[in-house]
C-alpha positions in Angstrom: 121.5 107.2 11.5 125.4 106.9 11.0 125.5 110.8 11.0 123.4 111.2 13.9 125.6 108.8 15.9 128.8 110.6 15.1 127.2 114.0 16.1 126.2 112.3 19.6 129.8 110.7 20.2 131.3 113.9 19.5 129.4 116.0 21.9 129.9 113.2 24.6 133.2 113.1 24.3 133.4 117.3 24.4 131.5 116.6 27.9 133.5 114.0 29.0 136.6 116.7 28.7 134.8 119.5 29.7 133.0 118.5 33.0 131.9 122.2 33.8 129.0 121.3 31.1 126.6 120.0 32.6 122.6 117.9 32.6 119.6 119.0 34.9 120.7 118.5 38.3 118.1 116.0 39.6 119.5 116.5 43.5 119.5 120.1 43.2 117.0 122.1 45.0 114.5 124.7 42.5 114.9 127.3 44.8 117.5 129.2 45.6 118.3 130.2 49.3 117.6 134.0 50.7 120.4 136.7 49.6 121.8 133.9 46.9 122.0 134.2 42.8 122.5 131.1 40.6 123.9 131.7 37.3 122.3 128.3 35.0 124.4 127.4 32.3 122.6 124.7 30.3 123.3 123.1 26.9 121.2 120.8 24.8 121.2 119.2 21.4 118.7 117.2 19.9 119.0 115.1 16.4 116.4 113.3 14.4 116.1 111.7 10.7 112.3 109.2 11.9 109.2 110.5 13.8 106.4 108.7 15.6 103.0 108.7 12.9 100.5 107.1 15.0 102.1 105.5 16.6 104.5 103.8 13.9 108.2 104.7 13.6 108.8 106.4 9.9 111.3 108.7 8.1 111.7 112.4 8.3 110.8 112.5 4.8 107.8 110.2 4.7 105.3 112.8 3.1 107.8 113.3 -0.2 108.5 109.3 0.0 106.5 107.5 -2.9 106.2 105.5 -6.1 104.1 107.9 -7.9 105.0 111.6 -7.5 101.6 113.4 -8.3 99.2 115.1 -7.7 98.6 113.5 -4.1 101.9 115.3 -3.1 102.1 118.1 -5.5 98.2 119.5 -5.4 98.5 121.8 -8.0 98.8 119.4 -10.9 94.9 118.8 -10.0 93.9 121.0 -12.6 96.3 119.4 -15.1 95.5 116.0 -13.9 92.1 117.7 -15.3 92.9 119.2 -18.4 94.1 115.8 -19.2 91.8 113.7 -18.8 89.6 115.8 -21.3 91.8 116.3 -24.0 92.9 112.5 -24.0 89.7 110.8 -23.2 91.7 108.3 -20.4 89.3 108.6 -17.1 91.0 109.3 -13.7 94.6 109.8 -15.7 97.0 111.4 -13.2 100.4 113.0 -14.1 103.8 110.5 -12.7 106.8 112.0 -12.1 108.3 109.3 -11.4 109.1 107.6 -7.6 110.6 110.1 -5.1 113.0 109.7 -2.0 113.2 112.0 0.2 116.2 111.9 3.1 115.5 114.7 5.6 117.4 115.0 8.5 117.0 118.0 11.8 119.3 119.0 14.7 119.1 122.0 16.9 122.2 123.2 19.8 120.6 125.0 22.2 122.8 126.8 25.1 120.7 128.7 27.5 121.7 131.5 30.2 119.8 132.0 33.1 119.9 133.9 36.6 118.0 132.9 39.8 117.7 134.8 42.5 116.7 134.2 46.6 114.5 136.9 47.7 113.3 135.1 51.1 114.0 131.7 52.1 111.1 130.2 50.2 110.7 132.7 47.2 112.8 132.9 44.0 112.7 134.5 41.1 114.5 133.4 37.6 114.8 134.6 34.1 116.8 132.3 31.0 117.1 133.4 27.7 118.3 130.6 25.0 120.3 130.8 22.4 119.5 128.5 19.6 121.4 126.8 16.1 117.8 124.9 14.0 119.1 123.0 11.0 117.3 121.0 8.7 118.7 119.4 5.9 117.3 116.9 3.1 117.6 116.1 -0.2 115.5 114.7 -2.9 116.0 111.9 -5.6 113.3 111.0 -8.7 113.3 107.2 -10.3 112.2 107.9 -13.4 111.0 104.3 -13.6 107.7 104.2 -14.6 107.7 107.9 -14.9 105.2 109.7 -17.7 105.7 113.1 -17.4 108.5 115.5 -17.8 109.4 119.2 -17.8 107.0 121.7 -19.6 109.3 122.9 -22.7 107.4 126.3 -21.9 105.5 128.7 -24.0 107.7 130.4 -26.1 107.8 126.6 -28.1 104.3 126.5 -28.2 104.1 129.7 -30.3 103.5 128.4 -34.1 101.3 125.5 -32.8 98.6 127.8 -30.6 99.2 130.3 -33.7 98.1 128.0 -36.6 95.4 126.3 -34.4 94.1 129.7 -33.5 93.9 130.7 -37.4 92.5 127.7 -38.4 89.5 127.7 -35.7 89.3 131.6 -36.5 89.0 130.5 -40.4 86.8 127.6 -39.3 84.0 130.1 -37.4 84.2 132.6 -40.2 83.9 130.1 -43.0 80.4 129.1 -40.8 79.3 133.0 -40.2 79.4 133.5 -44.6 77.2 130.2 -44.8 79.9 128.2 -46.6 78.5 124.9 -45.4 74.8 126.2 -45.4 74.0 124.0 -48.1 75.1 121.1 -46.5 72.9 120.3 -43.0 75.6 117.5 -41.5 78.6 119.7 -42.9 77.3 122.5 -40.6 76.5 120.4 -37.9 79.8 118.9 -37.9 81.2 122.2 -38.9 79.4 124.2 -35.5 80.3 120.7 -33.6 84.5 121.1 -34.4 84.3 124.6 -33.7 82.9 124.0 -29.9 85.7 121.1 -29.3 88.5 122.9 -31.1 87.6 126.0 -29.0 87.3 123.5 -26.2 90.8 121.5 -26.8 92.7 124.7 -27.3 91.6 126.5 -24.1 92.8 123.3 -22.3 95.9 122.7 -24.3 96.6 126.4 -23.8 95.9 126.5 -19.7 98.3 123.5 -20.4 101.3 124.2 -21.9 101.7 128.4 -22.2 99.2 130.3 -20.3 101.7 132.2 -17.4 99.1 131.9 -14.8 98.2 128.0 -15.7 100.9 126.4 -17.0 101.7 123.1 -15.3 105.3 122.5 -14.7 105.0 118.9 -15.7 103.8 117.5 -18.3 103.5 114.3 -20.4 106.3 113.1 -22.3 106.2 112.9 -26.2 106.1 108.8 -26.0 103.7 108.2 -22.7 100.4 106.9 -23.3 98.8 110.3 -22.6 101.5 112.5 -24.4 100.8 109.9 -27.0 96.7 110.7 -26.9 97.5 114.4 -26.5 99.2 114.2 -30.3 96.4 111.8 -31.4 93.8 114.0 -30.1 94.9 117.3 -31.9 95.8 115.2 -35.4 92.1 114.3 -35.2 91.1 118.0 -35.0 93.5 118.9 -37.9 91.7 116.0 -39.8 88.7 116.9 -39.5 89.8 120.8 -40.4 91.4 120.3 -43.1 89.6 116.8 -45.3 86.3 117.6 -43.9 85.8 121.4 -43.4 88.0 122.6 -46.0 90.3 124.3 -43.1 94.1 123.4 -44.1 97.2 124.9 -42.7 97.1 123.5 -39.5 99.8 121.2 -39.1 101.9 121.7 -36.1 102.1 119.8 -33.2 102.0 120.7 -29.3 105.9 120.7 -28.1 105.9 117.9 -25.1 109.3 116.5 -23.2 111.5 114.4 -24.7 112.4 112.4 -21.7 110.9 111.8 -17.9 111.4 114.7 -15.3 115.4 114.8 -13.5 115.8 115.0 -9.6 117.5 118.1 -10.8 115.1 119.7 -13.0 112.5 118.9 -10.3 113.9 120.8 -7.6 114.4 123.8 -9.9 110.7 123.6 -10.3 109.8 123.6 -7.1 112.6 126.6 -6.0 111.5 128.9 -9.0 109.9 132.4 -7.9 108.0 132.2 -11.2 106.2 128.8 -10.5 103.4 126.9 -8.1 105.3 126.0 -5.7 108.3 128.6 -4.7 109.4 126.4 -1.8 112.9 126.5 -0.5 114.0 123.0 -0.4 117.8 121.5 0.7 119.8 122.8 3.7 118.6 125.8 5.9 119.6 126.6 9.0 119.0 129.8 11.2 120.7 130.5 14.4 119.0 133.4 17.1 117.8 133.7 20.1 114.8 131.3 21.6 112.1 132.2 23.8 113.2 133.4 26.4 111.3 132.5 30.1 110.8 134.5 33.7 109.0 133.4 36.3 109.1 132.5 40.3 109.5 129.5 42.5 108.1 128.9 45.8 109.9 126.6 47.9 107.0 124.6 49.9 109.4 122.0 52.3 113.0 121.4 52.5 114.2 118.6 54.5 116.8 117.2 52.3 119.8 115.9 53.2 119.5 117.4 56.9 120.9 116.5 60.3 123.7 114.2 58.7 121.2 111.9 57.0 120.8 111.5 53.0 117.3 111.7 51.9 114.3 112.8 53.3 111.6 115.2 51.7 111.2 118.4 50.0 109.0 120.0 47.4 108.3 123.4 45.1 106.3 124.7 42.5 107.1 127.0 39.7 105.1 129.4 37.6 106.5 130.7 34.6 105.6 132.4 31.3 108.0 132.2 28.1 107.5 134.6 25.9 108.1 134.3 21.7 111.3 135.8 21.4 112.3 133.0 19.5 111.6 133.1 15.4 109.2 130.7 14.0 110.1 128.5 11.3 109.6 130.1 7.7 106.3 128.9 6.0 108.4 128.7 2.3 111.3 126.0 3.5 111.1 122.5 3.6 111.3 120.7 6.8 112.3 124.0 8.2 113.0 124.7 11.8 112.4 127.8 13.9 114.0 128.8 17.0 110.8 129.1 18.9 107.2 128.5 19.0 105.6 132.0 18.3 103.2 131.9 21.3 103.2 132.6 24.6 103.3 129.8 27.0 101.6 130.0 31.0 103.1 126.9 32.6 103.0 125.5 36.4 105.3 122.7 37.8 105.4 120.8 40.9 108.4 118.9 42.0 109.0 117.0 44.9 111.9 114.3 45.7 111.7 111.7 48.0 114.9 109.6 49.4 116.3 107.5 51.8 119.7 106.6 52.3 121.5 106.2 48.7 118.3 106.0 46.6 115.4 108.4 45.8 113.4 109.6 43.2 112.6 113.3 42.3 108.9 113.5 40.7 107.5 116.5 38.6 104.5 117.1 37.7 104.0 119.9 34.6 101.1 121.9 32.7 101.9 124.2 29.8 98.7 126.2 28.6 100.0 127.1 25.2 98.3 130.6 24.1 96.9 131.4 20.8 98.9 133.5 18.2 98.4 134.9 14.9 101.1 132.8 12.1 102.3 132.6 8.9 101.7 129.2 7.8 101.6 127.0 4.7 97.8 126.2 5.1 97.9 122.6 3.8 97.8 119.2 6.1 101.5 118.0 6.8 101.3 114.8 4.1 101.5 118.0 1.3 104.5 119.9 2.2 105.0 121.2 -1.0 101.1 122.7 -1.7 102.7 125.8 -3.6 103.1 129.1 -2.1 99.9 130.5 -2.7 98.5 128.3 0.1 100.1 130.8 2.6 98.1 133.0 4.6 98.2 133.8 8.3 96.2 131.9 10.7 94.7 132.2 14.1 96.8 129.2 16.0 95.7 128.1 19.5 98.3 125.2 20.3 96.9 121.9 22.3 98.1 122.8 25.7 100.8 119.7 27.2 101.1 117.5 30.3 104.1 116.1 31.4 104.6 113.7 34.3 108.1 113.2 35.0 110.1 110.2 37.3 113.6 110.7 37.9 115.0 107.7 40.6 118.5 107.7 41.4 120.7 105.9 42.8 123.6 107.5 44.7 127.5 107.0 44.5 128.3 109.5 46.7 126.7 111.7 48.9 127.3 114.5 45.8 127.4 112.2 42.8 124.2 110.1 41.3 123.6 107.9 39.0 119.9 108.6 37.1 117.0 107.4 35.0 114.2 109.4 33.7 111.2 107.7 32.8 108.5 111.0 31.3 105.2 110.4 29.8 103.7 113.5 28.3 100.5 114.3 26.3 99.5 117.1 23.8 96.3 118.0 22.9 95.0 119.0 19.3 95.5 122.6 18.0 92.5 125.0 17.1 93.8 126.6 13.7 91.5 129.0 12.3 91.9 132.3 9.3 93.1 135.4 11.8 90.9 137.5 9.3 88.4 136.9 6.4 90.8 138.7 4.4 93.3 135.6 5.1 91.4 132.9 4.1 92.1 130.7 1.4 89.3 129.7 -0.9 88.0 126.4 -0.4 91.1 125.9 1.8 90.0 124.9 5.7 92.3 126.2 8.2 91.6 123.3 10.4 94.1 120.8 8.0 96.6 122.5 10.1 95.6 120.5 13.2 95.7 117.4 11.3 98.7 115.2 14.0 99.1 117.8 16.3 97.2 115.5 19.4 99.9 112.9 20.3 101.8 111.3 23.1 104.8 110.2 23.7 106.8 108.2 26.6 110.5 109.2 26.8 113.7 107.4 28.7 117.0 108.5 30.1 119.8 107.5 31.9 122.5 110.2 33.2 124.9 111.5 36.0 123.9 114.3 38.7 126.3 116.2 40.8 124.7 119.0 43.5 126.9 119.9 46.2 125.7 123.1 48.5 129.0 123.3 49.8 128.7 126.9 52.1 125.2 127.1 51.6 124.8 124.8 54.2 125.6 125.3 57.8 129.3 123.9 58.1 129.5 123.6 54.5 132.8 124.6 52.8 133.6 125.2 49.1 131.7 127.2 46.0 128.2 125.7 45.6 127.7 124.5 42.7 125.5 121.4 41.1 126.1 119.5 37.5 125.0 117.2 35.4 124.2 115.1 32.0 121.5 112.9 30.4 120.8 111.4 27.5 116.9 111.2 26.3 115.0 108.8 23.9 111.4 108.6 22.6 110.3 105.1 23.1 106.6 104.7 22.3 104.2 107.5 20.8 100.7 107.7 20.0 98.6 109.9 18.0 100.2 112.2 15.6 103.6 113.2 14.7 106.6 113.5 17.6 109.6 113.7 16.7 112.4 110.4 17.2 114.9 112.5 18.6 118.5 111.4 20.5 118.7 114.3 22.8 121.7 114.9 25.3 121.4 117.5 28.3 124.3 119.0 30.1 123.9 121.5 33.0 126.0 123.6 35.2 124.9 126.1 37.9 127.1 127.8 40.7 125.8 129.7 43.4 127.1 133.6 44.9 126.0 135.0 47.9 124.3 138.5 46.9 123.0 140.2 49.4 
């Protein structure tokens, strides 16, 4: 929170110098007078380290925050978690890497050009394309306390273990095919009976600890009750092969970790090309365009501010459709951010303010129908953001469409200058997420984890400065027309799923030219 705070002081402090950047004018009209272009200049940035899970403020990071790194977070060691509990015997065994922290942080800038332009006295037409900086940074910390596993040595250490195992069991089915322990019924029973679990206990140990395709990352350490049983369990086979069977030669032992897993040797793990996961994890940032909007507003009543009296009534509505210009964020990073959303959005507004004298209050009403797109996602819910790479596929994503209701009151200092609150309540509801082909889908995988906390609400206040002045747009007006602003936002209360605990500050300018 300390960095967040300094970011926020330093950008009020550039708008406090600069006072041409400005917040959403909440006095200045949405349409824009007959002959008349309005060049928008707005800036934004937003900064958050917490969301809103149902409902209850937690960390960025919450999903990679535990006692016991395992399989819970890290799905592939499943099928070690498996292996595992067969070669040692110990029921319900799960790998522990130890206890993880995860501090994640993101903050996006996002400056935004636009034009409107009057073409009667009620109709206007406007365009904005953003320009967007997405960062996310976090970084990640093991306690090895309690920890039992470690880093896989790899299979090239493996080689004279697998090698004498695999001559002895060869030795062991051959000495069984030339009848040497025909003569002896319970030899041969327990003869046929080593062969199956040997066979058994080195495919495991194998799928372990050296197959390329198999090989879990992690594994138990040399001392931990289960490396411990791993040793035990193989001395027993070699027992059995070589003071009961006959079978000698077999002496090695499986090459396990020495010590618990590093916060170092963990994120190598997870970064390497060659292993289950191939995530990019730490800093990333990308800076392009966003997507960019066009649409019209229709100016429905004007009678603001008229005949020498502040206040009165006026109200528009707005259609728009933004378009994905804007780059999604990449399914291999970690708490990565995109610069847009990667669908098209159809969205209506209604505004309408209401005043008397030196107080008001502008009112908005909003719908965004969010369209569906085909994306590249990691196809896992959000609590596993480190599923592994192979768990990407692209998806047919139809987005929960959003309501906002919006109250802005004022309170005015001068005729030009008021003081403002924003009080906004808005609701999403619950994405639709299924394979774009069969040829995409994941086995056993269900698209529909990817809607898991998408339905949410949230209720957000501000507090801020307006400025709109028409200056010669009016009749005896003098002066450039031009209207300003700043606001600073908050997330207060949120329901559902996931929404992010932002600070967000606005600033807005927009001057007026007489076109045609």
């Amino acid at each position: 929170m300390g960095l967040c705070a300094r970011r926020l002081f330093s950008l009020t402090c550039l708008l406090a110098s600069a006072p041409f950047v400005t917040a959403r004018a909440q006095l200045a009209p949405v349409g824009v007078p007959r002959g008349v272009v309005r060049v928008e200049l707005d800036g934004r940035m937003d900064i958050w380290d917490s969301q809103y899970l149902d409902g209850t403020k937690v960390p960025l990071g919450v999903d990679l925050i535990s006692s016991t790194l395992g399989s819970a977070q890290l799905p592939f060691l499943t099928i070690a978690d498996a292996q595992l509990q067969r070669i040692t015997g110990i029921g319900g065994y799960h790998l522990d890497l130890g206890g993880i922290v995860t501090d994640a942080q993101r903050d996006e800038s996002r400056g935004t050009f636009g034009l409107s332009v009057g073409l009667t006295r009620t109709v206007t037409i406007f365009g904005r394309i953003p320009l967007v900086r997405a960062r996310a940074e976090s970084r990640i910390a093991l306690d090895p306390t309690g920890a039992d596993a470690g880093l896989n040595p790899g299979g090239a250490t493996q080689d004279e273990f697998f090698t004498e195992m695999e001559a002895a069991l060869t030795t062991l089915e051959t000495n069984i095919g030339n009848g040497t322990y025909s003569a002896n019924p319970s030899q041969l029973a327990l003869a046929q009976s080593t062969l199956a679990s040997g066979n058994a206990l080195a495919d495991d140990l194998f799928g372990l600890l050296a197959d390329p395709s198999t090989a879990s990352p992690f594994v138990p350490t040399g001392s931990s009750a289960a490396g411990t049983a791993v040793t035990a369990s193989v001395a027993a086979l070699q027992g059995t092969l070589a003071n009961d069977l006959g079978v000698t030669g077999f002496t090695a032992t499986p090459a396990l970790p020495a010590g618990p897993l590093t916060s170092e040797e963990l994120v190598a793990a997870l970064t390497s090309t060659t292993g289950p996961v191939d995530m990019r994890v730490g800093d990333n940032k990308v800076s392009f365009r966003g997507d960019a909007e066009t649409g019209v507003a229709f100016t429905l009543m004007d009678h603001w501010d008229r005949d020498g009296r502040r206040g009165g009534f006026r109200a528009a509505v707005e259609g728009l459709v933004r378009w994905p210009t804007g780059v999604r964020s990449r399914a291999d990073r970690l708490f990565a951010t995109g610069t847009g959303d990667g669908q098209t959005d159809v969205e209506m507004k209604v505004t309408a303010d209401l005043g008397a004298g030196a107080v008001g209050v502008r009112l908005e009403g909003d719908y965004n129908r969010q369209l569906a797109a085909d994306i590249t996602a990691l196809v896992s819910p959000p609590s596993q953001p480190l599923a592994g790479s192979s768990l990407i596929s692209i998806v047919r994503n139809d987005p929960g469409d959003v309501t906002t209701l919006t109250a802005r009151p004022f309170l005015r200092l001068a005729r030009t200058l008021a003081l403002q609150g924003t009080v906004t309540h808005w609701s999403r509801g619950a994405d639709a997420v299924t394979y774009a082909t069969p040829a995409s889908e994941i086995p056993g995988v269900d698209a529909s984890v990817l809607a898991v906390d998408t339905k949410a609400t949230a209720t957000v206040l501000g507090i801020g400065l307006t400025y709109a002045n028409p200056g010669a747009l009016r009749p005896g007006g003098r002066g450039l027309p031009v209207d300003a602003g700043w606001i600073y936002e908050r997330v207060v209360k949120a329901t559902g799923g996931r929404v992010a605990n932002a600070h967000a500050m606005t600033a807005r300018l927009r001057v007026y030219f007489g076109l045609f």
